[in-house]
DSSP file (Angstrom, degrees, kcal/mol; ACC not computed):
  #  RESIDUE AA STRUCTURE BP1 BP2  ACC     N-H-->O    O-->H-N    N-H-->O    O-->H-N    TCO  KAPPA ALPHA  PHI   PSI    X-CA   Y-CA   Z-CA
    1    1 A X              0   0    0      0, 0.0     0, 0.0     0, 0.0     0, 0.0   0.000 360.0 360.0 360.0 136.9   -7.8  -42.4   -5.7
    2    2 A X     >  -     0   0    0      1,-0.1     4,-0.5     4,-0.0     0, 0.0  -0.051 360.0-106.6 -73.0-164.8   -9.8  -40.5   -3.9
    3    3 A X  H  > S+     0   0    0      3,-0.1     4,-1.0     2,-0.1    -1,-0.1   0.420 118.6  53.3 -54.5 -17.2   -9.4  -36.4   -3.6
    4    4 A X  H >>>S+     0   0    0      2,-0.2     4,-2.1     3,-0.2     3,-2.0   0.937 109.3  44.6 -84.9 -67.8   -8.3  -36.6   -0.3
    5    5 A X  H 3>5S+     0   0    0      1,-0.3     4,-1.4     2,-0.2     5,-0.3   0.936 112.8  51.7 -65.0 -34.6   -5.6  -39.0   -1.0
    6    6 A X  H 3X5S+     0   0    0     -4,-0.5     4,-1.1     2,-0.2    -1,-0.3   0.851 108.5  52.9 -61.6 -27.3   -4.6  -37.2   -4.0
    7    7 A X  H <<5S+     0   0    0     -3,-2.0    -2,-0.2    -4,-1.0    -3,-0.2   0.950 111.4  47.4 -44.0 -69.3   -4.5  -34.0   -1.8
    8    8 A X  H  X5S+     0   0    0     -4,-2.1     4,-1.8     1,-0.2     3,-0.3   0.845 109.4  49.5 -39.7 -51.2   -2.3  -35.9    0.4
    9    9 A X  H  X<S+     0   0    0     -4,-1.4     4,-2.0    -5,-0.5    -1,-0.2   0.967 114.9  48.0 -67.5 -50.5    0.1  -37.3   -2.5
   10   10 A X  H  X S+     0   0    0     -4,-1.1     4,-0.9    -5,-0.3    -1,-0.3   0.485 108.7  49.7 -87.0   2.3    0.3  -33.6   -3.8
   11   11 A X  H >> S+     0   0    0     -3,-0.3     4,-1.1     2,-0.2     3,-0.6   0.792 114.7  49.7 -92.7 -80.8    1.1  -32.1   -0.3
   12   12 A X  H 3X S+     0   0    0     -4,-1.8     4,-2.2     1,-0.3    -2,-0.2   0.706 117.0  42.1  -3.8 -52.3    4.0  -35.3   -0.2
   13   13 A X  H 3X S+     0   0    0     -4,-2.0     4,-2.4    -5,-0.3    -1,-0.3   0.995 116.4  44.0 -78.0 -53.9    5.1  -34.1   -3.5
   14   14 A X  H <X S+     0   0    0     -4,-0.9     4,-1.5    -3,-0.6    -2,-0.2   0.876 113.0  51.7 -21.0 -74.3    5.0  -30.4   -2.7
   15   15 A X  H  X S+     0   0    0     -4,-1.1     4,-2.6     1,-0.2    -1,-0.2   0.842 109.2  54.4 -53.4 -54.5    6.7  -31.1    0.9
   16   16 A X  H  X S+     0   0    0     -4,-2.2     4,-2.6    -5,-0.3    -1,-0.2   0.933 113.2  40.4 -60.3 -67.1    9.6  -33.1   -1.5
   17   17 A X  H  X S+     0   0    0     -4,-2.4     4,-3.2    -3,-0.2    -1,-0.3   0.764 111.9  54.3 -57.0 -29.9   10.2  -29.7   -3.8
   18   18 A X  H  X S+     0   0    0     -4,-1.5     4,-1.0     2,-0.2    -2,-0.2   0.978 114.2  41.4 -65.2 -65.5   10.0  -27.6   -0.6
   19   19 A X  H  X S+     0   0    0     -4,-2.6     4,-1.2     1,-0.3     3,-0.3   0.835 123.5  44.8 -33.2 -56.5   13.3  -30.4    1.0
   20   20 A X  H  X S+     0   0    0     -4,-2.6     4,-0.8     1,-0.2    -1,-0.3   0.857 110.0  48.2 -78.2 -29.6   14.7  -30.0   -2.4
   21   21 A X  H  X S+     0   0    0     -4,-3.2     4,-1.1     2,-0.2    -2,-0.3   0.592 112.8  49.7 -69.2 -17.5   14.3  -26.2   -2.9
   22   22 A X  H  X S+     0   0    0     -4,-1.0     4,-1.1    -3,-0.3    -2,-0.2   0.634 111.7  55.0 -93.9  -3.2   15.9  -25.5    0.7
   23   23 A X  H  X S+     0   0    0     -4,-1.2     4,-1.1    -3,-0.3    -2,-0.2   0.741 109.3  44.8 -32.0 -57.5   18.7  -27.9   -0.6
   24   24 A X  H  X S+     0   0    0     -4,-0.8     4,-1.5     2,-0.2    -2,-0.1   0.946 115.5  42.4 -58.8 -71.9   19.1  -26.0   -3.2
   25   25 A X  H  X S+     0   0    0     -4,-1.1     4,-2.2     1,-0.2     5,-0.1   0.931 111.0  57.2 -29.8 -60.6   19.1  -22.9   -1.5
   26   26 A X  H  X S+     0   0    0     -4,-1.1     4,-2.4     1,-0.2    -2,-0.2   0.927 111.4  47.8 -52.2 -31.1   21.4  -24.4    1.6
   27   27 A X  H  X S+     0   0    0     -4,-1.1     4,-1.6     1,-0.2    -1,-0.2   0.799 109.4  48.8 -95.5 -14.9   23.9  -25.2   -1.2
   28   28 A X  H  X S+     0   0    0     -4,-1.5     4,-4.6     2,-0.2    -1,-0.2   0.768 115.8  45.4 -83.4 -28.9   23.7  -21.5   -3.0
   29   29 A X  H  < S+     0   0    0     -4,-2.2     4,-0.5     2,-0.2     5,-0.3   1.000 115.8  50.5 -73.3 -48.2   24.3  -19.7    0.6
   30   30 A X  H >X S+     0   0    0     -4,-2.4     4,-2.2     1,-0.3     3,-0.8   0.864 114.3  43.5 -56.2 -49.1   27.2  -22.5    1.2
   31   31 A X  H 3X S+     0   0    0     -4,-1.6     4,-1.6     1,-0.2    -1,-0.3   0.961 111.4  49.8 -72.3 -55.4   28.5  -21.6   -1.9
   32   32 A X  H 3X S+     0   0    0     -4,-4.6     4,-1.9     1,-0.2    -1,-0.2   0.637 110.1  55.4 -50.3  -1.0   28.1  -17.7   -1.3
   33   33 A X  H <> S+     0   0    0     -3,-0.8     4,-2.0    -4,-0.5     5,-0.2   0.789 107.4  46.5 -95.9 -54.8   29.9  -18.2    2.0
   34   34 A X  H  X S+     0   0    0     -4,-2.2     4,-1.0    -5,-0.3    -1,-0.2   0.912 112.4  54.8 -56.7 -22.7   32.7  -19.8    0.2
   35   35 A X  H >X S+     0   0    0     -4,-1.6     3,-1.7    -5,-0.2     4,-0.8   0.809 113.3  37.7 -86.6 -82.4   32.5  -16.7   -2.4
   36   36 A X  H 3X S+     0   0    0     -4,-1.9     4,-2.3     1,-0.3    -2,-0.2   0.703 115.2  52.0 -66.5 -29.8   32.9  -13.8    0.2
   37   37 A X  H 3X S+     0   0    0     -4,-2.0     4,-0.8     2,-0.2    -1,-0.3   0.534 113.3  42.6 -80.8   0.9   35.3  -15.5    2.4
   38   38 A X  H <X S+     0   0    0     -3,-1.7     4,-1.7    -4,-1.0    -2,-0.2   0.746 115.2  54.3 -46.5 -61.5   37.8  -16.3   -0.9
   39   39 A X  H  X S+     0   0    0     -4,-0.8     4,-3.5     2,-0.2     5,-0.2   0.899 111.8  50.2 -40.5 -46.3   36.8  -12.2   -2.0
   40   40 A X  H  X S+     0   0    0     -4,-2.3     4,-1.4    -5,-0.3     5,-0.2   0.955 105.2  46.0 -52.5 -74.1   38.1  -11.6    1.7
   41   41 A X  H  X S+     0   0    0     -4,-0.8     4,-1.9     1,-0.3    -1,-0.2   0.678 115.7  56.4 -61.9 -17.8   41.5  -13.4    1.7
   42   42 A X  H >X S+     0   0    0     -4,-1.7     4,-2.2     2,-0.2     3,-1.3   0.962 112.6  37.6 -76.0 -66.9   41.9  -11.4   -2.0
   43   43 A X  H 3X S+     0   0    0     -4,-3.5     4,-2.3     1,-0.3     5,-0.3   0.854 109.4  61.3 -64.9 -44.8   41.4   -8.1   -0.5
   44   44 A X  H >X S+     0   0    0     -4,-1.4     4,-1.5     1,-0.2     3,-1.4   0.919 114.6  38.8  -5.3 -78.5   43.4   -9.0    2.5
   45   45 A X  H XX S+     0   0    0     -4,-1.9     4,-3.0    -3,-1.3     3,-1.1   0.971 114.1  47.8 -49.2 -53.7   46.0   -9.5    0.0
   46   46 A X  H 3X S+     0   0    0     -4,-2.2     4,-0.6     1,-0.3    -1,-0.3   0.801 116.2  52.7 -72.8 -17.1   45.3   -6.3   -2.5
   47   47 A X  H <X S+     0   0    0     -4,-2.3     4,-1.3    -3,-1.4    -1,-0.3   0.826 103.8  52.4 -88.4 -20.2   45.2   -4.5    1.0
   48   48 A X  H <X S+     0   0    0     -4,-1.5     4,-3.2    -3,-1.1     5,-0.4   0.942 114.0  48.2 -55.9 -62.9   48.8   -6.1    2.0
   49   49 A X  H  X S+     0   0    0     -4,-3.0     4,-2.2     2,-0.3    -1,-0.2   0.856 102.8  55.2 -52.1 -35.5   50.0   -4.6   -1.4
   50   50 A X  H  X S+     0   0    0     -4,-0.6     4,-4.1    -5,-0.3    -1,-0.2   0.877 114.4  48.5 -83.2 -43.5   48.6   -1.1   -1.1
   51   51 A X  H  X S+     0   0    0     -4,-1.3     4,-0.6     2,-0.2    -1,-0.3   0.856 110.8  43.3 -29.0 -72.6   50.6   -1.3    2.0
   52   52 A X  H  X S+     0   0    0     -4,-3.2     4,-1.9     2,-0.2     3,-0.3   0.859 111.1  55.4 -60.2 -65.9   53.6   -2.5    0.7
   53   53 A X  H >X S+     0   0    0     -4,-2.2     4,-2.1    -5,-0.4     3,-1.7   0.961 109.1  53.6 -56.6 -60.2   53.3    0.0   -2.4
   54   54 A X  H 3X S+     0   0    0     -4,-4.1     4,-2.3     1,-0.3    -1,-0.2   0.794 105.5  51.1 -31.7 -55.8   53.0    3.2    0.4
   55   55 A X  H 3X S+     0   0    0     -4,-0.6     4,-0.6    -3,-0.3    -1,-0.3   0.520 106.8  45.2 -47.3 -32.1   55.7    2.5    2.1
   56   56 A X  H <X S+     0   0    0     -4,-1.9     4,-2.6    -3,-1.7     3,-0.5   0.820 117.4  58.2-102.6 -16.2   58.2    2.2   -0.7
   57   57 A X  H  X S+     0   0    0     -4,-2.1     4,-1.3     2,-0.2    -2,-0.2   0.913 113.4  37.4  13.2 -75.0   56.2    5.8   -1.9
   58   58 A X  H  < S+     0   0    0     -4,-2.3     4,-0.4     1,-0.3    -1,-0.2   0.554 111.3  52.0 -99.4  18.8   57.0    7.0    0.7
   59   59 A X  H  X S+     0   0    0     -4,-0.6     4,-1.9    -3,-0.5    -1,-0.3   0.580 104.4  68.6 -91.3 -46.7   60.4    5.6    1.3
   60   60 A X  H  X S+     0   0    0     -4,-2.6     4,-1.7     1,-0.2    -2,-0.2   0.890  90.8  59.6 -54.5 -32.0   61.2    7.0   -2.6
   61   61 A X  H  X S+     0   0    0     -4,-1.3     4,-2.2     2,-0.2    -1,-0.2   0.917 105.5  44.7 -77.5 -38.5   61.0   10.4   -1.5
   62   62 A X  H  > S+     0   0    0     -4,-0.4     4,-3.5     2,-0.2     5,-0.4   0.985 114.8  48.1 -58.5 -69.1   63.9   10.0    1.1
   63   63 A X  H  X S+     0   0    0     -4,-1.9     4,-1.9     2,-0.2    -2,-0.2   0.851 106.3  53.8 -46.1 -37.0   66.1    8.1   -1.3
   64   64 A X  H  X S+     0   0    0     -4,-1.7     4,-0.8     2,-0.2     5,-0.2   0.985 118.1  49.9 -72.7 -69.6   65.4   11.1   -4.6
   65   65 A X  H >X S+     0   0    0     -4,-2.2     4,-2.8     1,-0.2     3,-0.7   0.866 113.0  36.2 -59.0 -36.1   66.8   13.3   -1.4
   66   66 A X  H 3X S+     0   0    0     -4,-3.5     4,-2.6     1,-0.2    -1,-0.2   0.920 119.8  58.0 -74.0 -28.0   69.9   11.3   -0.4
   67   67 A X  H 3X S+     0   0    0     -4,-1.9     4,-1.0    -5,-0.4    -2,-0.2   0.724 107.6  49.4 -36.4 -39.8   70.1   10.9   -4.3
   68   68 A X  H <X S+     0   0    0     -4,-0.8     4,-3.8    -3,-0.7     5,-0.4   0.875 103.9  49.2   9.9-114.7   70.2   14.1   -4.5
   69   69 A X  H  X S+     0   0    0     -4,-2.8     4,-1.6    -5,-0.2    -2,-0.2   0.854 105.8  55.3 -56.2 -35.0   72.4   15.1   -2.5
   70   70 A X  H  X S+     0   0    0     -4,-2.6     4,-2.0     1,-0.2    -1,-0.2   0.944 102.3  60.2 -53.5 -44.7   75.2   12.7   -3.5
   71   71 A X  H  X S+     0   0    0     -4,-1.0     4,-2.1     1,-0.2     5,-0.3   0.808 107.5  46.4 -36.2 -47.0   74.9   13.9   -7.1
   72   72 A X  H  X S+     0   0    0     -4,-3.8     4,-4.6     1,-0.2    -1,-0.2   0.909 113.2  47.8 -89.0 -18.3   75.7   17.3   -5.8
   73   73 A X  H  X S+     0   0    0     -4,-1.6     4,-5.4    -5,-0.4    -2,-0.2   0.982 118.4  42.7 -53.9 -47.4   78.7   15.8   -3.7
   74   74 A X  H >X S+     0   0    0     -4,-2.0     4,-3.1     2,-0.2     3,-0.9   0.970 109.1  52.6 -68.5 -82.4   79.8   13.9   -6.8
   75   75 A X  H 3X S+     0   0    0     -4,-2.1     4,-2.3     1,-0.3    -1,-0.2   0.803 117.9  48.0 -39.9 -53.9   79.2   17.1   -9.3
   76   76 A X  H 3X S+     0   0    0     -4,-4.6     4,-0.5    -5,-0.3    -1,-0.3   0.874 104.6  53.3 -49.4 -49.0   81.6   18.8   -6.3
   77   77 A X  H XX S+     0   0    0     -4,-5.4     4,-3.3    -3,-0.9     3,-0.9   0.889 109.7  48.6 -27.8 -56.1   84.1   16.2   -6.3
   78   78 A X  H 3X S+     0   0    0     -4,-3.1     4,-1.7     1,-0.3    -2,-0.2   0.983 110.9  53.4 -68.7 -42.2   84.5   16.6  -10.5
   79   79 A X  H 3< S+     0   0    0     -4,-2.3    -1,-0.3    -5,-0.2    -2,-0.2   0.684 110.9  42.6 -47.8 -27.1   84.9   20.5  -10.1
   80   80 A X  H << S+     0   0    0     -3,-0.9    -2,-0.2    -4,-0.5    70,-0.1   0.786 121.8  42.3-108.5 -41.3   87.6   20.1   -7.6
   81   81 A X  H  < S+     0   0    0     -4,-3.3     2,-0.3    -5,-0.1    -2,-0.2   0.641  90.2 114.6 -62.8 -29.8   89.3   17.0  -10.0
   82   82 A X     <  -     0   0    0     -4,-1.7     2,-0.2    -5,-0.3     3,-0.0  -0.546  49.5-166.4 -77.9 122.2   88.8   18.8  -13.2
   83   83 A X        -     0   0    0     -2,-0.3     2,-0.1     1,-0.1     3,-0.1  -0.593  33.2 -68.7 -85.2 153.6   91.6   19.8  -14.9
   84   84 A X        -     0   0    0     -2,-0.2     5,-0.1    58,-0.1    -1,-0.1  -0.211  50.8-103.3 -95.1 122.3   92.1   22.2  -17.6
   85   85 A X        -     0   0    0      1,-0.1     4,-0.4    -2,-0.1    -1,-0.1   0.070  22.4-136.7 -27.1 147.4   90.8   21.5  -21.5
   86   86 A X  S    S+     0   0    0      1,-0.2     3,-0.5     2,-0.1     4,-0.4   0.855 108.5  39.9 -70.9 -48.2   93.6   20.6  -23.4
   87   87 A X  S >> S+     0   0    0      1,-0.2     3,-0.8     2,-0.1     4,-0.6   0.771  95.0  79.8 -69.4 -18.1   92.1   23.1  -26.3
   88   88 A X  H >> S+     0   0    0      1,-0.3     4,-1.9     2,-0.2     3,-0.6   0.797  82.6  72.5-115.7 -32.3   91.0   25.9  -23.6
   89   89 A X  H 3> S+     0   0    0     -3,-0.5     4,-1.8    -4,-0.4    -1,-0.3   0.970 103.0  38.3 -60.0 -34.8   95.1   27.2  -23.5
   90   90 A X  H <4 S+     0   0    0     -3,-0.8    -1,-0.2    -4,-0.4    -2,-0.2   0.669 114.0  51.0 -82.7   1.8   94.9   28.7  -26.8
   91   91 A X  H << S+     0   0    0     -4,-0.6    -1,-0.2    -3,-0.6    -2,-0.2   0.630 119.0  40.6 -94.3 -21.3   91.5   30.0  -26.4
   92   92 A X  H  < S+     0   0    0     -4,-1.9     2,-0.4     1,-0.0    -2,-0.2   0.907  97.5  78.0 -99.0 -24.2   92.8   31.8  -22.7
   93   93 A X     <  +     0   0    0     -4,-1.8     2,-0.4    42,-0.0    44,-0.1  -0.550  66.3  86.4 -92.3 145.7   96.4   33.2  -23.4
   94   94 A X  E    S-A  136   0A   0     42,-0.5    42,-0.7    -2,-0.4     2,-0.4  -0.991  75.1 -66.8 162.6 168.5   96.6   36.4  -25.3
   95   95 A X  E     -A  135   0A   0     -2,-0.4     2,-0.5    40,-0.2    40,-0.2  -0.827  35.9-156.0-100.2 138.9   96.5   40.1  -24.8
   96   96 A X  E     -A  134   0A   0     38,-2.2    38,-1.6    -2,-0.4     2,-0.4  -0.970   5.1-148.8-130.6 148.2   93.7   42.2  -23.6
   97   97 A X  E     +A  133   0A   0     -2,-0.5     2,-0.3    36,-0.2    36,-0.3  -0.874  26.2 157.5-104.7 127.6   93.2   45.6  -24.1
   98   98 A X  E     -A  132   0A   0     34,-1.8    34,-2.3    -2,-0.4     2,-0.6  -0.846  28.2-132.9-143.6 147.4   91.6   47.7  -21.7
   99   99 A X  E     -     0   0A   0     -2,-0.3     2,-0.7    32,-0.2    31,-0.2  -0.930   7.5-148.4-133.8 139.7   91.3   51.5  -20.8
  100  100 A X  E >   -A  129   0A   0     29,-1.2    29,-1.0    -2,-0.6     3,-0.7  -0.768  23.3-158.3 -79.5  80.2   91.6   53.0  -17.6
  101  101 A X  T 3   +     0   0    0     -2,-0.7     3,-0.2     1,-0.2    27,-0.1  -0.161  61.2  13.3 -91.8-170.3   89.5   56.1  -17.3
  102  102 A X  T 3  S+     0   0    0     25,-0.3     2,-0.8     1,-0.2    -1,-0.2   0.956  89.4 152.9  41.0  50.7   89.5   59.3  -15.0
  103  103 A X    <   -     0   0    0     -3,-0.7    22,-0.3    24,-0.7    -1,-0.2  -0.887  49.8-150.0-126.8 148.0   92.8   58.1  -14.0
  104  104 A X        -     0   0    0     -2,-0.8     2,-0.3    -3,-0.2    24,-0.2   0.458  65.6 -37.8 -56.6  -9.7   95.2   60.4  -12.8
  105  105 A X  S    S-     0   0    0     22,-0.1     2,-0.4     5,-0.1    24,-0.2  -0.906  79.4 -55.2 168.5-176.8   98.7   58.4  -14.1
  106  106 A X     >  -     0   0    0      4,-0.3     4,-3.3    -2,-0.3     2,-1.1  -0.750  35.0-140.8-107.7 138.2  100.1   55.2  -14.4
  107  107 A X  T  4 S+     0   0    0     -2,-0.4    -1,-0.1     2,-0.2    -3,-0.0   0.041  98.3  44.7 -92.1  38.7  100.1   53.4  -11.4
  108  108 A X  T  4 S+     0   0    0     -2,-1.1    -1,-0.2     2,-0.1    -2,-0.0   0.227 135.8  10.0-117.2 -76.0  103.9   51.8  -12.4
  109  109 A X  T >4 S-     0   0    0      5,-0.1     3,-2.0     1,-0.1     4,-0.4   0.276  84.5-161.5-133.2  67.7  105.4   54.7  -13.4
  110  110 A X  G >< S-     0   0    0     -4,-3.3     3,-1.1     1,-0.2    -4,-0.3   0.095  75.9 -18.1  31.8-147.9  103.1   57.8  -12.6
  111  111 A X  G 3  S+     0   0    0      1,-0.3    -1,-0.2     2,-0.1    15,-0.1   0.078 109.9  98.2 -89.6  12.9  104.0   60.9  -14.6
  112  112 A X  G <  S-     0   0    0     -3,-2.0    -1,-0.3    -6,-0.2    -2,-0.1   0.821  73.8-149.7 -80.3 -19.1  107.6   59.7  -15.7
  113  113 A X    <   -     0   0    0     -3,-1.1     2,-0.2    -4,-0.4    -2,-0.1   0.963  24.2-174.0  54.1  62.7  106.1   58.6  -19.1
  114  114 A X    >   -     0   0    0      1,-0.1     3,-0.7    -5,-0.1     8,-0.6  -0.582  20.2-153.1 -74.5 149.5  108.9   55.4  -19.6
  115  115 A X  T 3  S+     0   0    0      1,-0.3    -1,-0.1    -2,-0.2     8,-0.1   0.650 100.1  59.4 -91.1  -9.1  108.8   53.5  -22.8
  116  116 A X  T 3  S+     0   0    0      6,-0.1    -1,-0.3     5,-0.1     2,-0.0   0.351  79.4 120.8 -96.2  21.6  110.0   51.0  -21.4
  117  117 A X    <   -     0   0    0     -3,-0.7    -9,-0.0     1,-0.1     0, 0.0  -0.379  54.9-143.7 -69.9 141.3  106.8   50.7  -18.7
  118  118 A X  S    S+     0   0    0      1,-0.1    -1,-0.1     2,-0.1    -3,-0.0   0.485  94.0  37.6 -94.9  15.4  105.0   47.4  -19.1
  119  119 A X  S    S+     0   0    0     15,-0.1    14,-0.6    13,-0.0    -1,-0.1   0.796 130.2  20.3-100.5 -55.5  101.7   48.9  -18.5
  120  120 A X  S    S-     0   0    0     12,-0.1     3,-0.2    -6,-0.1    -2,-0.1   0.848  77.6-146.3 -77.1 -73.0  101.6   52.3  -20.2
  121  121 A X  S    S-     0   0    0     -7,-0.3    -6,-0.2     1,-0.2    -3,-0.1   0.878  75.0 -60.5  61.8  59.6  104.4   52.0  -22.7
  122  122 A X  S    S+     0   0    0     -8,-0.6    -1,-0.2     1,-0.1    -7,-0.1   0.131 116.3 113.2 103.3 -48.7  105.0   55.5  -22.1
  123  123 A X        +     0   0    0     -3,-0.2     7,-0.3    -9,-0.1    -1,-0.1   0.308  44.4 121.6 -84.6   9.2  101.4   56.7  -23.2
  124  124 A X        +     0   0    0    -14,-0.1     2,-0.2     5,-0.1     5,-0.2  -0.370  29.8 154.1 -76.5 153.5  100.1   57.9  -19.5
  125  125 A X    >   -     0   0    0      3,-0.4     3,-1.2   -22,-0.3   -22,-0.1  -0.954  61.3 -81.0-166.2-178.9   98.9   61.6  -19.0
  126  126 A X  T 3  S+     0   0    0     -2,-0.2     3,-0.1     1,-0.2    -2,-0.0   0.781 122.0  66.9 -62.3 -18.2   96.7   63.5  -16.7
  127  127 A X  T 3  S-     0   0    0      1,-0.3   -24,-0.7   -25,-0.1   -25,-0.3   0.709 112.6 -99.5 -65.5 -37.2   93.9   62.4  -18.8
  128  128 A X    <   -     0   0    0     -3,-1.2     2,-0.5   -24,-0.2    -3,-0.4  -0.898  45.8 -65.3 141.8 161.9   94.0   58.7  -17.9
  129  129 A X  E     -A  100   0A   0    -29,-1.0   -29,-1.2    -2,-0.3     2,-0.3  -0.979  46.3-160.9-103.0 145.1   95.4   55.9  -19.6
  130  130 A X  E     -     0   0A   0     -2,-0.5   -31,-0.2    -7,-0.3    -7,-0.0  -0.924  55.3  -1.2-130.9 117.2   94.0   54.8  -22.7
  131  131 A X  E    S+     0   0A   0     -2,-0.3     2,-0.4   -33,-0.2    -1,-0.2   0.986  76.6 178.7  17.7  96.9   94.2   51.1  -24.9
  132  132 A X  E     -A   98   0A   0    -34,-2.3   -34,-1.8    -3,-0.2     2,-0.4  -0.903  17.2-142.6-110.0 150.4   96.3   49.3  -22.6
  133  133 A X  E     -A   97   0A   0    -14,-0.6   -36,-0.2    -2,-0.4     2,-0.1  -0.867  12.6-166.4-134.1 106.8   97.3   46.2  -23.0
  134  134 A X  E     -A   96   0A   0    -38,-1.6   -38,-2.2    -2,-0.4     2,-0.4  -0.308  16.3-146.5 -92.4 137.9   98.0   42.9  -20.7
  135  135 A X  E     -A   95   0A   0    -40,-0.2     2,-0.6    -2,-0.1   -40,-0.2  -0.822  19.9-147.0-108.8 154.8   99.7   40.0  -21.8
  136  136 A X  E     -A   94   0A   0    -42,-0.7   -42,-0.5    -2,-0.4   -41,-0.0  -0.772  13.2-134.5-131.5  87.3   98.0   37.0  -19.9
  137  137 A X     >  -     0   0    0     -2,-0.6     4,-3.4   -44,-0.1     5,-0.0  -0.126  15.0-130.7 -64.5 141.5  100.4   33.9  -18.8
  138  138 A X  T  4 S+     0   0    0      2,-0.2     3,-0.5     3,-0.1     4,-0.3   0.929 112.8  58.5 -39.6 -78.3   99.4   30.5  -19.4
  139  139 A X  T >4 S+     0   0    0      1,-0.2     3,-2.9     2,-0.2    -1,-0.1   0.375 113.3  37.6  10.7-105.6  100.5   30.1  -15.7
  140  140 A X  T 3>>S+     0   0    0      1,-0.3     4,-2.0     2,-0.3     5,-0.6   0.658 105.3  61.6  65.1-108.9   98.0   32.6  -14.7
  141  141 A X  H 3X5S+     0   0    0     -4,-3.4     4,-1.2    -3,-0.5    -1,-0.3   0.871 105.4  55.4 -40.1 -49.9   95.4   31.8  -16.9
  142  142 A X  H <45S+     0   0    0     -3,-2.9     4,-0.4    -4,-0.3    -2,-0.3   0.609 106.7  43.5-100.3  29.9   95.3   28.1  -15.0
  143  143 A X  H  >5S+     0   0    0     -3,-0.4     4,-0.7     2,-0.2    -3,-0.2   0.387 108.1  53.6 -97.6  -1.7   94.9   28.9  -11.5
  144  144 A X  H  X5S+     0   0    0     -4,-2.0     4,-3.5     3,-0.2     5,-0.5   0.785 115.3  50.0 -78.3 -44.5   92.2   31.6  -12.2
  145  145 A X  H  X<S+     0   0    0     -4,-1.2     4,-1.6    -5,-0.6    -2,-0.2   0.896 115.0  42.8 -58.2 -21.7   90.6   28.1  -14.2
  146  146 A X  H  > S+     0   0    0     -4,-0.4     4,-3.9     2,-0.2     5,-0.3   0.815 110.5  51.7 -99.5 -29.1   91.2   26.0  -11.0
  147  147 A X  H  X S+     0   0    0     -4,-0.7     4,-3.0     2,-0.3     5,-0.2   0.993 110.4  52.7 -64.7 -57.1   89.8   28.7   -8.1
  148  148 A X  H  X S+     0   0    0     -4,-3.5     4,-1.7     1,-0.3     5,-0.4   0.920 112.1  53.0 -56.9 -47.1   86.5   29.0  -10.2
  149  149 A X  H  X S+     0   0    0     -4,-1.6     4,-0.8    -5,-0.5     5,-0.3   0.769 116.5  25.7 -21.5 -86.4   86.9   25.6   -9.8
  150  150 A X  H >X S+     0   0    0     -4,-3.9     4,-3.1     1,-0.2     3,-2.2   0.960 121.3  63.2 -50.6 -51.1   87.2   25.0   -6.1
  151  151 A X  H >X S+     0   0    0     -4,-3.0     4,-3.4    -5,-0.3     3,-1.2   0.889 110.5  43.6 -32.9 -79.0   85.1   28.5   -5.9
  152  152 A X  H 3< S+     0   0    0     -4,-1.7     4,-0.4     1,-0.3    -1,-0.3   0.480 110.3  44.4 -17.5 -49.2   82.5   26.6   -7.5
  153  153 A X  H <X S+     0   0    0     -3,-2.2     4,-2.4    -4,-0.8    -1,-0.3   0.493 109.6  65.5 -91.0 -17.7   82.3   23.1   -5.9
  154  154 A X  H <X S+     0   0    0     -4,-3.1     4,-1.9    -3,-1.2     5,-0.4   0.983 104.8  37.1 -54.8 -66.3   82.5   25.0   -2.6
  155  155 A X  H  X>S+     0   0    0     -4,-3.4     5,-2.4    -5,-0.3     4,-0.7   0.811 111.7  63.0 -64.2 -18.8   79.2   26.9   -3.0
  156  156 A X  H  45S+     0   0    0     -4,-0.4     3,-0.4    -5,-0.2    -1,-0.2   0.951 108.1  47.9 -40.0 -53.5   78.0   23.4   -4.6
  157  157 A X  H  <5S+     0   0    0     -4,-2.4    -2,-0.2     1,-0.3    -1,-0.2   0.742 111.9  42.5 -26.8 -54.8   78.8   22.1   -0.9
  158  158 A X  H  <5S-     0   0    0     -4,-1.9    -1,-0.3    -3,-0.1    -2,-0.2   0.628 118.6-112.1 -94.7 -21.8   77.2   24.5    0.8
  159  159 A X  T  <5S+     0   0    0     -4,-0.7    -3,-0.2    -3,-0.4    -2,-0.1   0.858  72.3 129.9  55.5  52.7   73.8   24.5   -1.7
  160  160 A X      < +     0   0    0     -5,-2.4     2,-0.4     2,-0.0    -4,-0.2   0.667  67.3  66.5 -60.0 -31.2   73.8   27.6   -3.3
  161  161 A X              0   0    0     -6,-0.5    -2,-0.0     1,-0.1   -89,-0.0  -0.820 360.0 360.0 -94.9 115.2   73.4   25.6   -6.2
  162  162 A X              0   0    0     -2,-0.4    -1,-0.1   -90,-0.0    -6,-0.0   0.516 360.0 360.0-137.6 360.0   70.2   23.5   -7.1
């Protein structure tokens, strides 16, 4: 073989790697085309979600307020229902002893000083009265328990309370 034809024969062969190296090539670009359009339809997706995920975000924060707010409806409701400790009567009936100063007499029976008064028992003077003592009826004792009550679920009502 001459150089020339051997020239020729290595341009052939050359020409052949060139065919097979833009083969090669075509088929890595085909391939990358197929990689970034599969990477799309994922973020597509991961952007669907992000979406998705915002929306119940910001959808939680309305629901924690009507949540809320039932809780305090409810809490009102149980104040208004609640009825009185079985133990809490012997802890509320009893006597308490109090004194009344800088007062001028006893407002049942002023300056007559009875023993039989059920405030005084008698013991009033110009001075004032001095350790007096109230007897405190069961009665009494629950309907003061049942106004804080209502008292109580009211201003819940209203949202004095948070």
């Amino acid at each position: 073989m001459s150089d020339s034809e051997t020239m020729i024969e290595a341009l052939r062969v050359l020409s052949q790697d060139i065919q097979s190296g833009d083969g090669v090539a075509n088929a890595c670009v085909a391939d990358a085309a197929d990689m970034i359009e599969s990477m799309s339809a994922e973020i597509i997706k991961a952007n669907e979600r992000v979406r998705e995920l915002e929306k119940r975000n910001n959808n939680q924060s309305k629901t924690i307020e009507a949540m809320e707010g039932c809780i305090a409806r409810e809490i009102a409701k149980a104040f208004e229902k609640a009825e009185i400790p079985r133990r809490a009567k012997a802890g509320c009936i009893g006597e308490f002893k109090f004194t009344i100063e800088k007062a001028n007499c006893c407002p049942e029976c002023y300056h007559d000083k009875k023993d039989d008064c059920e405030i005084c028992e008698g013991d009033t003077d110009e001075n004032g009265l001095a350790d007096l003592t109230a007897t405190v009826p069961w009665d009494l004792c629950k309907d003061i328990w049942l106004r804080m009550n209502r008292i109580y679920a009211e201003e819940l009502r209203e949202g004095k309370y948070k």
